[in-house]
Wavefront OBJ file of the C-alpha trace (Angstrom):
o trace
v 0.000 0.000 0.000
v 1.073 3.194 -1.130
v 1.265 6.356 1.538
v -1.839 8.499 0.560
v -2.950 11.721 1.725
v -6.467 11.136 3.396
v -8.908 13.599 4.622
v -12.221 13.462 5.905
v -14.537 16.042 6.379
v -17.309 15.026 9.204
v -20.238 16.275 11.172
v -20.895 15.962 14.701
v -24.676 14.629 14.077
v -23.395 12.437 11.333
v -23.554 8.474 12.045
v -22.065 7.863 8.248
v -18.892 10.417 9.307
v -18.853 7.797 13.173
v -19.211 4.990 10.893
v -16.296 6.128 8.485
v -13.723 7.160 10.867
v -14.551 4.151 12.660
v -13.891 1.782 9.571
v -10.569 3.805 8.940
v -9.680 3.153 11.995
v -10.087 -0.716 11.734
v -8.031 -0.168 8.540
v -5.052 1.219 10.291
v -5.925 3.797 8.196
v -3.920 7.644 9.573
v -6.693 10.793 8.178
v -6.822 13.994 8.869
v -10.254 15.130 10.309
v -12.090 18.143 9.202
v -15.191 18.491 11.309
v -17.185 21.396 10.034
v -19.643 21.490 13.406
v -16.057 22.746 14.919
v -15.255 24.562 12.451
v -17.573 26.285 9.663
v -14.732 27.261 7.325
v -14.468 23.632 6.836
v -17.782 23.515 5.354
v -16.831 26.886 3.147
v -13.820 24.700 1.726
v -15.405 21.546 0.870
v -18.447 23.327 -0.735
v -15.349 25.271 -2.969
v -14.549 21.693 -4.400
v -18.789 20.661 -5.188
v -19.329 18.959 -2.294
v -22.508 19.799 -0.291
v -22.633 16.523 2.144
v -21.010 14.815 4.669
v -18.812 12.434 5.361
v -16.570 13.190 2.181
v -13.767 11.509 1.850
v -10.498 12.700 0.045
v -7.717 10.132 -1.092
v -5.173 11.918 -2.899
v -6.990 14.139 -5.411
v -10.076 11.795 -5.472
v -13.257 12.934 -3.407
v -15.609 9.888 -2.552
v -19.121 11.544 -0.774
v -21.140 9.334 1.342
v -19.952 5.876 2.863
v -19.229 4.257 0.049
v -16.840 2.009 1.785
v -15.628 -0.763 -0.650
v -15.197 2.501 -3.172
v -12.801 3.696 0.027
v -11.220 0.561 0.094
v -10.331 -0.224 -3.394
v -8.979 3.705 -3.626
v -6.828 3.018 -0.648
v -5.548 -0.317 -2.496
v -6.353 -2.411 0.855
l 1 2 3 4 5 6 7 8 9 10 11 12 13 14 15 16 17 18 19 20 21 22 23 24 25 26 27 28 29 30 31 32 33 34 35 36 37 38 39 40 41 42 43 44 45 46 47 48 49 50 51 52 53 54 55 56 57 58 59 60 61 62 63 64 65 66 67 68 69 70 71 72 73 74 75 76 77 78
């Protein structure tokens, strides 16, 4: 497995964003968290790029939206 740069952008009331983090977790998986309940500017950014839900997920330069998890996996070549 390659090193990739992964970022998620979650919501506090969000039990796909719980779910996700949880699964990357399993994975062994290391992400960088962008929660936009803590931070709204978060939300600003990842609307910039098209994206208008949460969890979003960004591998690289690749954006998956949702919990689309063997999308995440196959991306993440695990």
């Amino acid at each position: 497995m390659t090193k990739q740069s992964v970022t998620i952008y979650s919501h506090d009331q969000s039990q796909k964003s719980q779910r996700l983090k949880e699964q990357l977790d399993v994975w062994g998986v290391n992400y960088k968290e962008k929660n936009i309940t803590d931070n709204p500017n978060y939300l600003l950014e990842l609307q910039k790029q098209g994206v208008f839900a949460t969890p979003a997920i960004f591998i690289d330069d690749t954006c998956i939206e949702g919990l689309q998890l063997d999308r995440i996996k196959h991306e993440l070549q695990i």
